[in-house]
C-alpha positions in Angstrom: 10.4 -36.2 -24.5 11.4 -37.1 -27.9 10.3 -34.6 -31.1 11.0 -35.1 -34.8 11.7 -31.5 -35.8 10.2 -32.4 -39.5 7.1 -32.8 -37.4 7.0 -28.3 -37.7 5.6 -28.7 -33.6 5.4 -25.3 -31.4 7.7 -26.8 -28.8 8.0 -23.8 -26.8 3.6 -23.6 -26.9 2.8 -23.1 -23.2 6.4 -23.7 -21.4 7.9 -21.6 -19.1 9.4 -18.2 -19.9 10.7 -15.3 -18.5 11.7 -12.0 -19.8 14.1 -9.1 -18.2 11.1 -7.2 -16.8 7.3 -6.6 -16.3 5.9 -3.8 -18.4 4.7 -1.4 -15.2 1.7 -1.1 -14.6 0.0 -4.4 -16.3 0.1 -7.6 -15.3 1.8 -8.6 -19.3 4.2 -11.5 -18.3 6.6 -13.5 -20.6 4.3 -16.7 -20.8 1.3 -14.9 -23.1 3.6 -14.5 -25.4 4.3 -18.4 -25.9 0.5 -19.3 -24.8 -0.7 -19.9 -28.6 -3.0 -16.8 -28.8 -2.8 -14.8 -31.8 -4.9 -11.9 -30.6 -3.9 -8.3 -31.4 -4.4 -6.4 -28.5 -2.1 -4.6 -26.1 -2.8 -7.1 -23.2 -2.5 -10.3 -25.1 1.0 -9.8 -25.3 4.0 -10.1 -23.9 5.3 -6.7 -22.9 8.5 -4.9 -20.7 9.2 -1.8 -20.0 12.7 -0.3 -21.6 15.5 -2.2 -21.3 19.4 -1.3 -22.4 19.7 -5.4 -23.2 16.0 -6.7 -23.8 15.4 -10.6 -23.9 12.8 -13.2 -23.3 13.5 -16.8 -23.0 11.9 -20.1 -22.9 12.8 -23.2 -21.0 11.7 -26.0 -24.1 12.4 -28.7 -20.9 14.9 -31.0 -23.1 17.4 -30.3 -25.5 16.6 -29.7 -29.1 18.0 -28.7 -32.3 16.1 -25.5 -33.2 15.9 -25.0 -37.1 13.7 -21.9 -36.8 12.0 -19.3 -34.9 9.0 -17.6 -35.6 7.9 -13.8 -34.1 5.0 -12.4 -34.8 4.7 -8.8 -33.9 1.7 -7.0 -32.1 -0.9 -6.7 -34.9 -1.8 -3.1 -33.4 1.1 -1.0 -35.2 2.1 -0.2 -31.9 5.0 -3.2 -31.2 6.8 -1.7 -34.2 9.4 0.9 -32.9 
């Protein structure tokens, strides 16, 4: 797979990811936070319990030179600690 960069293409939309953990209790796995929805609620969202060393990662399938990352937050307030 070939991308021009200048192209500003979600490469990571809908590829695998993981995170460290599972937020207990809800089924809230890595791959809704990379699925393209923008909605703000709780289980539209990527989401793990506490962790000493949080991190969630994406496999983008072929090797790229990333110029920028994007987050967007929970739009609840309640992502923000």
């Amino acid at each position: 797979m070939l991308v021009d960069g200048r192209l500003n293409v979600n490469v990571a939309l809908n590829r695998p990811s993981f995170q460290v953990n599972e937020y207990t209790g809800e089924y809230l796995p890595a791959s809704l936070a990379n699925d393209g929805s923008k909605a703000n609620y709780f289980t539209y969202c990527a989401h793990t319990d506490p962790a000493v060393n949080p991190w969630w990662a994406v496999d983008l399938g072929v090797k790229l030179v990333v110029a920028g990352v994007e987050f967007t937050n929970r739009g609840d307030g309640m992502g923000t600690s």
